[in-house]
Structure formats: structure tokens, C-alpha cells
C-alpha positions as a printed NumPy array, in Angstrom:
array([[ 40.731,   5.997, -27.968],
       [ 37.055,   5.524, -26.843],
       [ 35.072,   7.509, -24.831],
       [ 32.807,   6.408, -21.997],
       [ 29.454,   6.947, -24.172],
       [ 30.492,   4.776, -27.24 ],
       [ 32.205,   2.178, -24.589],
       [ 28.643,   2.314, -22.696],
       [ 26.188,   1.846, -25.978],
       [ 28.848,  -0.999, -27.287],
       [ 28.066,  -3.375, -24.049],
       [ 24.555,  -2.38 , -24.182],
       [ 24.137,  -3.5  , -27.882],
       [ 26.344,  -6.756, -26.409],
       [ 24.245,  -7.446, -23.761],
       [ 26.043,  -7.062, -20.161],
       [ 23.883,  -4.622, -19.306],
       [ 20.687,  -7.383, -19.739],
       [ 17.458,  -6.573, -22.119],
       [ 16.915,  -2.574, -20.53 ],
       [ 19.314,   0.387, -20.362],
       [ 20.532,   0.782, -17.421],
       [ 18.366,   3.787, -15.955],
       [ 15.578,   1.774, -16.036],
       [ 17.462,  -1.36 , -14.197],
       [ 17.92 ,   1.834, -11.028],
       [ 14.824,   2.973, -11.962],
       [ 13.424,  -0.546, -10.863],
       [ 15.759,  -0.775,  -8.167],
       [ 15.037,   2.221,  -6.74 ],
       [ 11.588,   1.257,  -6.689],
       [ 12.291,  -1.927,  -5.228],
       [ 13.924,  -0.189,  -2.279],
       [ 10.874,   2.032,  -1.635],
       [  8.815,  -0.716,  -0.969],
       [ 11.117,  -2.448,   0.961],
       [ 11.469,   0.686,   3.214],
       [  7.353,   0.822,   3.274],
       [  7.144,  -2.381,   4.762],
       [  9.095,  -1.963,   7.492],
       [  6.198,   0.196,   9.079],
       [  5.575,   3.832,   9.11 ],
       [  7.312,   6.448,  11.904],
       [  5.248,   7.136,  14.931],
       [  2.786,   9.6  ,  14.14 ],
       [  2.806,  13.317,  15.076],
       [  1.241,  15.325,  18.238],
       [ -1.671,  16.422,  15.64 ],
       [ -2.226,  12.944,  14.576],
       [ -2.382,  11.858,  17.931],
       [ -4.85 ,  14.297,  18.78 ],
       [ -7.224,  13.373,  15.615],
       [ -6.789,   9.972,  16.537],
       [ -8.259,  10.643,  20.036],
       [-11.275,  12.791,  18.474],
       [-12.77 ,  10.282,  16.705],
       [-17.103,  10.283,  15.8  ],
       [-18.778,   7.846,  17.192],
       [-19.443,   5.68 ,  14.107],
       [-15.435,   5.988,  12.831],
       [-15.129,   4.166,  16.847],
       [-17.494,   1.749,  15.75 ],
       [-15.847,   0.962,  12.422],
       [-12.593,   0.328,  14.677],
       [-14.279,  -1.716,  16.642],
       [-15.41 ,  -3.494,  13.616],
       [-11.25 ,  -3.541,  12.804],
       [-10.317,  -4.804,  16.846],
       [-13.002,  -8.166,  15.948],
       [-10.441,  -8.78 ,  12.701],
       [ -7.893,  -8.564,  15.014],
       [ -5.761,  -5.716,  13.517],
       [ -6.056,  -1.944,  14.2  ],
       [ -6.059,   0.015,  11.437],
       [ -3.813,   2.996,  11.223],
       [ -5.58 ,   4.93 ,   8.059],
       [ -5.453,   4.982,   4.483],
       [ -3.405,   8.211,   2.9  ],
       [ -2.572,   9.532,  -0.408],
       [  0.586,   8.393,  -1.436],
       [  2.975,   8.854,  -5.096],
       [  1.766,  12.124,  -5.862],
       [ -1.701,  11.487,  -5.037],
       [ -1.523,   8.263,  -7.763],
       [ -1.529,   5.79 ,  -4.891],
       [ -3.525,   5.265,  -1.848],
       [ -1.506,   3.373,   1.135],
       [ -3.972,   1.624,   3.276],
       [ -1.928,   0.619,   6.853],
       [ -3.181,  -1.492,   9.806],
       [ -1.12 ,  -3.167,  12.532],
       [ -1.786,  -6.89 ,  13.785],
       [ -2.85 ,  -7.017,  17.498],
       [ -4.031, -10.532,  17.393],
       [ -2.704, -13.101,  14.076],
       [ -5.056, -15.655,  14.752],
       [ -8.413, -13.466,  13.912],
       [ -6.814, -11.74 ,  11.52 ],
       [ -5.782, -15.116,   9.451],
       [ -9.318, -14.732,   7.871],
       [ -7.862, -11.472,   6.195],
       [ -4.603, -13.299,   4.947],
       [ -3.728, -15.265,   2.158],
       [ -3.039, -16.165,  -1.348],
       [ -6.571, -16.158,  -2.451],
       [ -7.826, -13.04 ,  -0.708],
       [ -8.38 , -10.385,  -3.311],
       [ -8.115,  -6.529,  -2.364],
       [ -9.82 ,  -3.801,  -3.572],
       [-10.604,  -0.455,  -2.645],
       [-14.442,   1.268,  -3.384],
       [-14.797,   4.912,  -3.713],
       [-18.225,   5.458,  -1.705],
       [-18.78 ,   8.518,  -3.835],
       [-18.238,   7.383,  -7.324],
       [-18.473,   3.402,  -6.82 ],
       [-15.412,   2.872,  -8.421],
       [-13.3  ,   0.283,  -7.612],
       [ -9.395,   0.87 ,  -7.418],
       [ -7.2  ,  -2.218,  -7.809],
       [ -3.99 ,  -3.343,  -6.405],
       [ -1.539,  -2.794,  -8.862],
       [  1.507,  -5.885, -10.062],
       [  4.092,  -4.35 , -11.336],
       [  5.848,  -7.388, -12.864],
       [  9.144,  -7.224, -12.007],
       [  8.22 ,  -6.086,  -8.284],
       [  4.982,  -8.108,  -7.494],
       [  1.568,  -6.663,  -6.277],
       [  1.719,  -3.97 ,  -3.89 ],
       [ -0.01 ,  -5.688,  -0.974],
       [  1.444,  -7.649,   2.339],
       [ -1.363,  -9.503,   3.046],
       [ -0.828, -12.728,   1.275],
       [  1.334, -14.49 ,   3.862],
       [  0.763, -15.509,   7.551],
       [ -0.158, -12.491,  10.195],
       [  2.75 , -12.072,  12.854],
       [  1.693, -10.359,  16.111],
       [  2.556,  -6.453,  16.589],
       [  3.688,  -6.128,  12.854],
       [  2.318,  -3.145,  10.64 ],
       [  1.651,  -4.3  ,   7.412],
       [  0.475,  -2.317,   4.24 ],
       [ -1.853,  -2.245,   1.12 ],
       [ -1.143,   0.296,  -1.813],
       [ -3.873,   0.776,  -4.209],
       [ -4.069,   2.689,  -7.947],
       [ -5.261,   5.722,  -7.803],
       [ -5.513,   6.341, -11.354],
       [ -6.299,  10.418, -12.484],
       [ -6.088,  11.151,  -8.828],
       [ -9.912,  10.031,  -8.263],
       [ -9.789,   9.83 ,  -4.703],
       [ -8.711,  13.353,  -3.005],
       [ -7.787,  13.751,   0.591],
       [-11.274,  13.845,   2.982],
       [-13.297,  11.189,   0.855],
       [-14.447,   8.256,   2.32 ],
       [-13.869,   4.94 ,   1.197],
       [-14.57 ,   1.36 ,   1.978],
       [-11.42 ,  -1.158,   1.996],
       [-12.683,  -4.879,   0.844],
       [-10.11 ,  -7.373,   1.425],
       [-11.921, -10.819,   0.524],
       [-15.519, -10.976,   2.436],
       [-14.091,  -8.503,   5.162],
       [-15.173,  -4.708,   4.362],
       [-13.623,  -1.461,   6.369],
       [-16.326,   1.046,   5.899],
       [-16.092,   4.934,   6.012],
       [-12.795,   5.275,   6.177],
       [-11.537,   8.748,   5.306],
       [ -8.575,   9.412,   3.167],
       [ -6.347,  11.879,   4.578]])
């Protein structure tokens, strides 16, 4: 009589199982499900966000101006994995201004205004890079950018620029 472990490592050394065990096929899975989740948009935020929102400087007004002439709104840029990742989310208020910021060859890249480091958007292989930009704007959608974050060199309260082809977001302030 065999037991489920043997029975398991026999069809993994045959192959049903494909070329991984199989906690790394849900590992994958899993994280294909968290991104799916992430681009369906974020909840509506909270009373204190609401009130930050509405306290804005001056020149973070100006910078959504800036935003409003791209024709999206952007709805911040917060630490995200454990700190390891940096989601960067704006909404779409107007998909034929913000066509300039879509597309295959637009390149993304986020620039630490401290350090001058430049954080990348990761592509994980099997899952694609991290980014919704790359197809055609629809109209009230919220779309997403993660970035790497690698060693956790952007904390919560730095600012940082977002660069997404010839377009730059300045002075935007992780939270």
C-alpha cells in the first residue's frame, strides 16, 4: 500500500505536476490572483484620507493640476509587500489626454528625490510587469503601477518623482 507522500513525489518525478512542485505552481497562482484583485481598483478611502486629501500645500495642488492636464487624477503612491513595493495609483478622468501616458513603448520608472535612485518596474516572468499602463486608457477606470523597492529604500513620508515616458509627477509623497 502507498501512502500519499510517495504517491505525490512518484507523479512529480513523472511529470503531471509540470517542471515545479506544486507549492510553487499556488505560490504563482496566488500571486496571480493578487494582482488581479489590485487591478480592479482600490476601496474608497477613509474619513482621515479624505481629510488629508482636502489639506493639501499649495505646490502638491499644483502638481495635481499638473496630473488634471494628463488627464488622470492621481490617487497617491503607498508602500506596498512589506514595504518591498511601492503602488503608484491614478484614475482616468479624460482617455484621450492621457493616451500620451499609455502604451507599449512607454517606460516607467520611479526616482527617489533624496538618493537619485531609480526603482524599476519589476517582470516577473510568468506574471508579466507589474504596470497597467501599456494598453488604451478607458474613462473613470483606476489603474495601477507597482515599483521595486529593493532594501526598503523608500520609507513612508519621502518624496518621489513618478516618470512614465517624457511625463514626470513631481513631489509626490509616499505614504
Amino acid at each position: 500500500m502507498m501512502d500519499f507522500a510517495s504517491d505525490t513525489r512518484r507523479s512529480i518525478q513523472n511529470g503531471l505536476y509540470g517542471a515545479h512542485p506544486v507549492w510553487i505552481q499556488i505560490g504563482i497562482s496566488f500571486l496571480m490572483g493578487i494582482v488581479l484583485l489590485w487591478s480592479q481598483g482600490c476601496q474608497s478611502p477613509s474619513a482621515s484620507r479624505q481629510t488629508e486629501f482636502l489639506s493639501r500645500t499649495a505646490e502638491e495642488a499644483h502638481r495635481i493640476n499638473d496630473a488634471q492636464d494628463l488627464g488622470i487624477e492621481v490617487k497617491g503612491i503607498y508602500l506596498s509587500a512589506a514595504g518591498y513595493m511601492l503602488d503608484f495609483r491614478f484614475y482616468v478622468t479624460d482617455p484621450d489626454k492621457a493616451a500620451v501616458i499609455f502604451g507599449d513603448e512607454i517606460t516607467n520608472y520611479l526616482i527617489d528625490q533624496e538618493s537619485g535612485a531609480r526603482l524599476i518596474v519589476p517582470k516577473p516572468p510568468k506574471v508579466g510587469s507589474l504596470q497597467q499602463n501599456s494598453g488604451i486608457p478607458r474613462k473613470d477606470r483606476t489603474y495601477f503601477i507597482m515599483f521595486a523597492n529593493p532594501g526598503r529604500l523608500i520609507q513612508s513620508g519621502k518624496k518621489v518623482t513618478v516618470v512614465m515616458g517624457e511625463t514626470e509627477i513631481k513631489d509626490m509623497v509616499v505614504q
